[in-house]
C-alpha positions in Angstrom: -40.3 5.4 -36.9 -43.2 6.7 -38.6 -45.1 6.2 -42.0 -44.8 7.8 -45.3 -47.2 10.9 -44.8 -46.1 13.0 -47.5 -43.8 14.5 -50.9 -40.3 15.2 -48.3 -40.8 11.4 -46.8 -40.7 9.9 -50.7 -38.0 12.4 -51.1 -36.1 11.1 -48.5 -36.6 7.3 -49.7 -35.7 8.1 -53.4 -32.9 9.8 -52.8 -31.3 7.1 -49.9 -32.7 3.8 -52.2 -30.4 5.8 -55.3 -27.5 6.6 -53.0 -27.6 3.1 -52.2 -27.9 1.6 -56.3 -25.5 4.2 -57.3 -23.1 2.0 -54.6 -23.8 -1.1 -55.4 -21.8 -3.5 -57.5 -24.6 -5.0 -59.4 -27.3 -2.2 -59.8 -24.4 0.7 -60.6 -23.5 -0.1 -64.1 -26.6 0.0 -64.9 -27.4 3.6 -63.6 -24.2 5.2 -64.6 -25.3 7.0 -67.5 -28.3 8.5 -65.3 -28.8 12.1 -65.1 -29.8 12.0 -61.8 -30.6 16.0 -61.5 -33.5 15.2 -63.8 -33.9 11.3 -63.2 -34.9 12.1 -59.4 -37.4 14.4 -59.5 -39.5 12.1 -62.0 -38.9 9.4 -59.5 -40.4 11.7 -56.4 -43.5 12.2 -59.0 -43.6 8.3 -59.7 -43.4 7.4 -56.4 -45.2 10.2 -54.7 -48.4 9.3 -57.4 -48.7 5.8 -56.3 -48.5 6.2 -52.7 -49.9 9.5 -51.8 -52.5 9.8 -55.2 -51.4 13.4 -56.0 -51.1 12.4 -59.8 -47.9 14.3 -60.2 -46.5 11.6 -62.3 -47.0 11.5 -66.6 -45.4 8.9 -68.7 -44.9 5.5 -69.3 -42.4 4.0 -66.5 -42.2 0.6 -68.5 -41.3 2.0 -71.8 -38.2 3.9 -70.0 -36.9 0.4 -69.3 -37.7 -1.7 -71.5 -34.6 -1.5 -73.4 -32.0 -1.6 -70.3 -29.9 -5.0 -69.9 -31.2 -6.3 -67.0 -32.5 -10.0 -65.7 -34.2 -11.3 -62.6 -31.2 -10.9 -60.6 -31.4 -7.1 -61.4 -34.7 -6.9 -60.7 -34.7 -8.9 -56.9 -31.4 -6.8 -55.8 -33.2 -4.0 -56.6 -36.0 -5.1 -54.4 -34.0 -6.3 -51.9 -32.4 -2.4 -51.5 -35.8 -0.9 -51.9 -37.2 -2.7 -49.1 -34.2 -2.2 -46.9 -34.8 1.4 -47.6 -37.8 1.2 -46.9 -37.5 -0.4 -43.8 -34.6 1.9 -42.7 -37.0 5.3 -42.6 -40.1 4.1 -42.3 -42.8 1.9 -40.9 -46.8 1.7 -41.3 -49.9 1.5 -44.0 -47.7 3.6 -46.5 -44.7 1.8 -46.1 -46.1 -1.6 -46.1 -48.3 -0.2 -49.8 -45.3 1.2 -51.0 -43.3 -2.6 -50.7 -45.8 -4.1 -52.6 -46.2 -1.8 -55.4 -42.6 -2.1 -55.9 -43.3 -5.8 -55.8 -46.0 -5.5 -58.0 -44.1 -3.1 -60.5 -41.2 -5.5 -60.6 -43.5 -8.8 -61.6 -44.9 -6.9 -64.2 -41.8 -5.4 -65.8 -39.9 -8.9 -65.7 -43.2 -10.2 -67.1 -43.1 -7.9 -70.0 -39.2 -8.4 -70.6 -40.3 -11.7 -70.5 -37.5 -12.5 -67.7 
């Protein structure tokens, strides 16, 4: 296996960690109402910012889901896929950065839920 290098490898992890939540009997009720034709692209852009710097991303990630219904069980699931993911396609620098952003996003959004 080889690191994340570049846009097609956060590609591929975005769209296998989603065909994995859309799946899942926790995380699936939540995303149901997704438009994923639009939703996935913005998640290539978030992703593709944080771990390869190319700044495609604009917005506020937080204020998207702020409002969801969610909890810490939500939140560690969906850490639990994305690391699997993760660990599926890749290995390296990149793909050890890109588990603990994800860490790091989740700890801040719970904290700001206050969850």
């Amino acid at each position: 296996m080889e690191d994340i290098i570049n846009r097609e490898d956060i590609i591929k992890l975005v769209d296998s960690f989603y065909d994995k939540v859309k799946n899942d009997e926790l995380l699936a009720p939540i995303f149901k109402e997704i438009n994923w034709p639009s939703h996935l692209p913005t998640m290539y852009n978030f992703w593709s910012s944080i771990v390869l710097g190319d700044a495609s991303y604009k917005g506020n990630a937080f204020q998207k889901h702020q409002y969801l219904k969610i909890n810490a069980i939500h939140f560690k699931r969906w850490l639990e896929l994305f690391h699997h993911t993760v660990n599926e396609h890749f290995e390296g620098e990149k793909a050890i950065e890109i588990k603990e952003r994800a860490r790091h996003i989740a700890s801040v959004f719970q904290y700001k839920m206050n969850l």
